[in-house]
C-alpha positions as CSV (number, residue, x, y, z in Angstrom):
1,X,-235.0,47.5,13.0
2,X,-232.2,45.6,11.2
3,X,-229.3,45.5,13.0
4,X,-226.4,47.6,10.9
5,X,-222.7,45.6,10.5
6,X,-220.1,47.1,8.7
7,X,-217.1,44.6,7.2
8,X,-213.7,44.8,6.3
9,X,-214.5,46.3,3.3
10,X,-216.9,49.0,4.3
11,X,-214.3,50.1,7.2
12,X,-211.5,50.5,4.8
13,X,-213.7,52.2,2.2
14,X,-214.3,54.9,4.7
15,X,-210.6,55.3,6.8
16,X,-207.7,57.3,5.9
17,X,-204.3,57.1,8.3
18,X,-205.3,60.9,8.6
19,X,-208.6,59.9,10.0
20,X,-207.1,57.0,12.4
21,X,-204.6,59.7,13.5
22,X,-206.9,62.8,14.6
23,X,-209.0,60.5,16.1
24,X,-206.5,58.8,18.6
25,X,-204.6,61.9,18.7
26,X,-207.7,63.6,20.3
27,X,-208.7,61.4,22.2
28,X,-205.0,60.6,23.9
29,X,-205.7,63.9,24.7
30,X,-209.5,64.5,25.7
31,X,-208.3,60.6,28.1
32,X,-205.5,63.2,29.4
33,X,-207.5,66.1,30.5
34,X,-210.2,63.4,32.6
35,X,-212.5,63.6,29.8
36,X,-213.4,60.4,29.1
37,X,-215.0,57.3,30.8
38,X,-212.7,54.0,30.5
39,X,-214.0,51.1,32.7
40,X,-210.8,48.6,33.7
41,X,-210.5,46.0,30.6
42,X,-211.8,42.8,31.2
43,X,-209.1,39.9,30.3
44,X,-209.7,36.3,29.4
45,X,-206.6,34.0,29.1
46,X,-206.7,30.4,27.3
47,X,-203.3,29.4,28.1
48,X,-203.7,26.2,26.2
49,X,-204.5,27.7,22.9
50,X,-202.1,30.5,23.4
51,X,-204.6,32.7,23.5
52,X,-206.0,35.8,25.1
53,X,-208.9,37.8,24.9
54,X,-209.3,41.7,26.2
55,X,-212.9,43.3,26.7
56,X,-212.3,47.2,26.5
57,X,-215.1,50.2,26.9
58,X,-215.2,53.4,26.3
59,X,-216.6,57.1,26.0
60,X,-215.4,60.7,25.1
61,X,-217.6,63.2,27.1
62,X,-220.2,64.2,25.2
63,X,-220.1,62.4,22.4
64,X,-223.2,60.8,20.6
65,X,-221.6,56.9,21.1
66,X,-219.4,55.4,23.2
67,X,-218.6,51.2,22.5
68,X,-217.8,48.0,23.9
69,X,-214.6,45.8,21.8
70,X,-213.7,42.6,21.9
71,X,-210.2,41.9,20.5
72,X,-208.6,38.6,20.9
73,X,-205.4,37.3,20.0
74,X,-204.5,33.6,19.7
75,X,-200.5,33.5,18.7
76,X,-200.4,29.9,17.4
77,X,-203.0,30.5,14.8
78,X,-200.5,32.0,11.7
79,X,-199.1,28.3,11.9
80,X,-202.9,27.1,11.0
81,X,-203.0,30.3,8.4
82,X,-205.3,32.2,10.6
83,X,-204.3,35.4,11.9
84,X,-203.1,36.1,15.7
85,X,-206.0,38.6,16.0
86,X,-209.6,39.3,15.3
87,X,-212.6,40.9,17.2
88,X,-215.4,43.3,16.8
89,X,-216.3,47.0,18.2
90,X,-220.1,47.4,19.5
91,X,-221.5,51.1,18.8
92,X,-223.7,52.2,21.6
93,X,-225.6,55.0,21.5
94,X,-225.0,57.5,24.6
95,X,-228.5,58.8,24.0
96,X,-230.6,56.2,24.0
97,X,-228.1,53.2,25.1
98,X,-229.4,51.8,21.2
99,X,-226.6,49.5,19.4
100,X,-226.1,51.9,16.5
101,X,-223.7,49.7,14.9
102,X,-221.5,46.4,14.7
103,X,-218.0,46.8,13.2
104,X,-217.0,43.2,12.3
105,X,-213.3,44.5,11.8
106,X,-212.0,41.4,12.7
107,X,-209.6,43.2,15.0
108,X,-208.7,45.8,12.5
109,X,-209.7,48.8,14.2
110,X,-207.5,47.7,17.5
111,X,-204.6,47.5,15.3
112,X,-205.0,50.4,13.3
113,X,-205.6,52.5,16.5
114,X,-202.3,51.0,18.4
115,X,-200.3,51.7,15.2
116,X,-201.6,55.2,15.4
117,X,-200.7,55.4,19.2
118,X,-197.3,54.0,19.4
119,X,-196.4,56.1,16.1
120,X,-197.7,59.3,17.7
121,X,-195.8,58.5,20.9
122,X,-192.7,57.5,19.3
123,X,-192.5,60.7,16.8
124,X,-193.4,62.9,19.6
125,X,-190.9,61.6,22.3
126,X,-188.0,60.8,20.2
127,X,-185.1,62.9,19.0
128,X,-186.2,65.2,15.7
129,X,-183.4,63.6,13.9
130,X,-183.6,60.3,15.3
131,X,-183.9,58.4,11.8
132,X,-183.2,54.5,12.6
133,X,-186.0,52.2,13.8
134,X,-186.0,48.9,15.4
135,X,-189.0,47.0,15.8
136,X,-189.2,43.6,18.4
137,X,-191.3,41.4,17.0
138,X,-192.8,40.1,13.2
139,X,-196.2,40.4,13.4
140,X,-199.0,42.6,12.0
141,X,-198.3,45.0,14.7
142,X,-194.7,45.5,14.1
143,X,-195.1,45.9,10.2
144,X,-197.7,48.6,10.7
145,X,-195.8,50.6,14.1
146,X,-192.9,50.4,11.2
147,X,-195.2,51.8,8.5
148,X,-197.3,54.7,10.2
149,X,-194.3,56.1,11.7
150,X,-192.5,56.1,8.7
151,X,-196.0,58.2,7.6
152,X,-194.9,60.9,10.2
153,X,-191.3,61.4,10.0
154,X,-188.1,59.9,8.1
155,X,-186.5,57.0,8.8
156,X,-183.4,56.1,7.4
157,X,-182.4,52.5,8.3
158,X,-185.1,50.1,9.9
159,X,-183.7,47.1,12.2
160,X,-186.2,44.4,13.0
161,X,-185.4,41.2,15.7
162,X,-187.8,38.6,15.9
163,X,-187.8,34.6,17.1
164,X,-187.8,33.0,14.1
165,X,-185.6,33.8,11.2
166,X,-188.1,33.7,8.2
167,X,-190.3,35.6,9.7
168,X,-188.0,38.4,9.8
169,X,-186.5,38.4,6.5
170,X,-190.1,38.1,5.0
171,X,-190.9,41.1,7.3
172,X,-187.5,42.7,6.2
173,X,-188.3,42.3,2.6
174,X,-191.8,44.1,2.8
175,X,-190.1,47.2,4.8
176,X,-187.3,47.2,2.0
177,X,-190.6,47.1,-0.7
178,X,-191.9,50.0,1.0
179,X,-188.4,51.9,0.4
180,X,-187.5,51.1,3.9
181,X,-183.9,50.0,4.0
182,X,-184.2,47.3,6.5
183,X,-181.9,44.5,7.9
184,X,-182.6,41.4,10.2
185,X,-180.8,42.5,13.7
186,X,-179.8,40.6,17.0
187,X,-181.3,41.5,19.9
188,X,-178.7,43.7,21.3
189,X,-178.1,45.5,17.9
190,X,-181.7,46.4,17.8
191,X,-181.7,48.2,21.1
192,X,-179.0,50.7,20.1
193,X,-181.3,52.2,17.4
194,X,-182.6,55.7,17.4
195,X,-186.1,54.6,18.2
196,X,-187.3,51.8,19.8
197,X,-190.6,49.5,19.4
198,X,-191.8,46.2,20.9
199,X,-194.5,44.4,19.8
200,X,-194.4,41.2,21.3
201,X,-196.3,39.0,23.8
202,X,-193.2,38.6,25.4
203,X,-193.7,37.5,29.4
204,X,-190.1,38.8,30.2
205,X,-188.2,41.3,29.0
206,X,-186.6,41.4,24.7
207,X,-184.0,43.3,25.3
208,X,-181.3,44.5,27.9
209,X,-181.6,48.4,29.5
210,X,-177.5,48.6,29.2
211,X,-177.7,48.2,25.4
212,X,-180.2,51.3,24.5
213,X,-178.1,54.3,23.9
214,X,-178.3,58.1,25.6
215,X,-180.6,59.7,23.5
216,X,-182.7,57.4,22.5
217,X,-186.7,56.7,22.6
218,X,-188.3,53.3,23.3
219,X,-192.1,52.7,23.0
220,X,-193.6,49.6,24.1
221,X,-196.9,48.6,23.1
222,X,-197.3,44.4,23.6
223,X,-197.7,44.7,27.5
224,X,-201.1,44.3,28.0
225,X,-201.9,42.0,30.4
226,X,-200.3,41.3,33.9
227,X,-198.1,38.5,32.9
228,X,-197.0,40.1,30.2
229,X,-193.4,42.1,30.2
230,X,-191.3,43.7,27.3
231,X,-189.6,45.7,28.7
232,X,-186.7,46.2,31.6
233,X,-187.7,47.6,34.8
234,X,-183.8,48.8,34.6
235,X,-184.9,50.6,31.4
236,X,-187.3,53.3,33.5
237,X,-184.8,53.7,36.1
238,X,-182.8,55.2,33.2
239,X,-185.8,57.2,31.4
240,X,-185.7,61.1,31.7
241,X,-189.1,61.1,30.7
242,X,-192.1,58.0,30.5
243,X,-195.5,58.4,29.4
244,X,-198.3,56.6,29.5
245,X,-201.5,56.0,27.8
246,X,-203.4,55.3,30.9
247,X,-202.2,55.8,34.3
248,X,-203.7,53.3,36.5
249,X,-203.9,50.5,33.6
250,X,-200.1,50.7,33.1
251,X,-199.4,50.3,37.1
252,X,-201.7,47.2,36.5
253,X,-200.9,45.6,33.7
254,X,-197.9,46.9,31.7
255,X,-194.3,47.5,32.0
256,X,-194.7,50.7,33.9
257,X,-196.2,48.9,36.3
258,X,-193.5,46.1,36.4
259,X,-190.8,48.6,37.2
260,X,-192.5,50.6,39.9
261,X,-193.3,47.1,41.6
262,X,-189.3,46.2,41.1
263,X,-188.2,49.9,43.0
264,X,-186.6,51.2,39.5
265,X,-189.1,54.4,39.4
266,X,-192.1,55.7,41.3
267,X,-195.9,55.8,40.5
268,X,-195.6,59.7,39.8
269,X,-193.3,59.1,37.5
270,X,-195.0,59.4,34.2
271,X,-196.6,61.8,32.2
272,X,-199.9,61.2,29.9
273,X,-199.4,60.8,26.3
274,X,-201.8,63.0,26.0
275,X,-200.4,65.7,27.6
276,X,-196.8,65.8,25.7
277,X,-199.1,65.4,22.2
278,X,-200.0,69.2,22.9
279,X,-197.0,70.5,23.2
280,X,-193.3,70.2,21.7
281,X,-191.2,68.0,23.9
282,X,-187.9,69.9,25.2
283,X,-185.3,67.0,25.9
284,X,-182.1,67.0,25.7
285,X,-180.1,65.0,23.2
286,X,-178.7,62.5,25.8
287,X,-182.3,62.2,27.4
288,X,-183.9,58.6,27.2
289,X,-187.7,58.5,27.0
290,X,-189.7,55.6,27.1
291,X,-193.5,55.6,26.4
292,X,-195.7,52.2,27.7
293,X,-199.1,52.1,25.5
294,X,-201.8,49.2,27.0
295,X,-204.6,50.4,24.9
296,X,-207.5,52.7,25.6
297,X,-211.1,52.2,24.8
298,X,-211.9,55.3,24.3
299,X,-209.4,55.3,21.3
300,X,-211.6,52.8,20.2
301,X,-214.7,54.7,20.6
302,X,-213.4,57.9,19.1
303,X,-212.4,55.9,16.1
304,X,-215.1,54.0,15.2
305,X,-217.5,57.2,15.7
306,X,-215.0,58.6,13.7
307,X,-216.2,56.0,10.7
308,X,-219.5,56.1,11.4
309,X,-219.5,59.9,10.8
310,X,-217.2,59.5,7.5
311,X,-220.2,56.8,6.2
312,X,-222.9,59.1,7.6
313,X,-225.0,56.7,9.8
């Protein structure tokens, strides 16, 4: 039997943001309610090529397939013209244990699936009239959080910080193509918006807890790996409400995890993503939530099934 891979161009042929959302909505929510399998990620690091790699399972009780992704992302390569990420998703049949599929997405799925998380986070936890946006960071993650949130709720004014200053004019000048009225922003600046995203592979923190205003929402989503760190542990101490994507892989490996270990909140703390996506949040308008997204492989799973149905194979 010949071995089925889907491109680039089959995947996008066959996904809608509408699909990408269900499918990581439910399954934040089936991972939520216990009913999914997730295996602890395997990491590589390559600390002389900048470069990490994450190996991520996962399976959504009873469904026909669960899969195995390797996503990788080596951050000196846009200087070579090579993107900072690529990988592949594996689909396994749960049946018969059969590889029903490759997806050579070249890390498209991950990204598409973490827009579609730290959007649904963010535009669940924030304000309902939050409307101004900043956004850490200048890569392909931070122009697509930008993007799919702006798919699920207004934003008025979008505020982006990043290392090097072309980057973030260039990345200013596509938001402001989209109709996004959006403005290069220091550091500090940037944390007094509405809503809050980081996207970096920042090792310490890219902003300061003191500067992010009562009322607002922060979601970070580049923490995922132990020696990685976005944001303040000072930052939780303040939060009226976190959530999580995954329990036990955010006390491991992202920023929730750095703040319990610094004694600025507990390990019962947070509440699943998950969860709060069934329900309309009561906060009050002073309230600062903060949501920390490492990445679930079950997203994965659900979404490429999700493609696979949409192609019928």
């Amino acid at each position: 039997m010949t071995l089925l891979v889907l491109d680039t161009i089959a995947i996008k042929r066959a996904t809608t943001p509408e699909l990408v959302f269900t499918a990581v909505r439910d399954a934040l929510i089936a991972h939520a309610h216990g009913r999914t399998t997730v295996p602890s990620p395997l990491h590589l690091q390559f600390p002389d090529a900048d470069g990490d790699c994450h190996v991520k399972a996962g399976w959504v009780t009873d469904a026909p397939d669960f899969t195995v992704k390797i996503a990788t992302g080596f951050y000196r390569n846009p200087a070579a013209g090579l993107p900072s990420n690529h990988g592949l998703v594996c689909v396994v049949s749960a049946r018969t244990g059969q590889i029903r599929a490759i997806l050579d997405d070249q890390g498209l799925l991950t990204a598409w699936r973490t827009a579609a998380a730290g959007a649904l986070a963010t535009h669940t936890m924030a304000r309902p009239d939050a409307a101004t946006l900043a956004v850490f960071g200048t890569g392909e993650q931070a122009r697509l959080q930008v993007d799919w949130l702006a798919k699920l709720r207004p934003i008025d004014k979008v505020l982006v910080h990043g290392r090097s200053q072309d980057k973030t004019r260039s990345l200013c000048e596509e938001f402001n193509a989209l109709g996004l009225h959006s403005r290069p922003a220091v550091a500090d600046e940037a944390a007094t918006a509405d809503m809050v995203i980081t996207t970096t592979p920042a090792t310490t923190p890219v902003l300061q807890a003191g500067d992010v205003r009562a009322g607002a929402h922060v979601t970070g989503i580049g923490t995922d790996m132990p020696h990685k760190n976005e944001l303040p542990p000072a930052l939780f101490a303040r939060a009226a409400l976190i959530a999580t994507d995954d329990h036990q892989q955010c006390l491991d490996h992202g920023d929730f995890g750095h703040a319990i270990r610094a004694g600025a909140t507990t390990d019962t703390s947070d509440a699943p993503v998950g969860i709060l996506l069934e329900r309309t949040i009561e906060r009050p308008d002073s309230a600062i939530t903060v949501a920390d997204l490492t990445g679930v492989g079950a997203l994965d799973a659900a979404l490429a099934s999700a493609i696979l149905r949409k192609l019928a194979l």
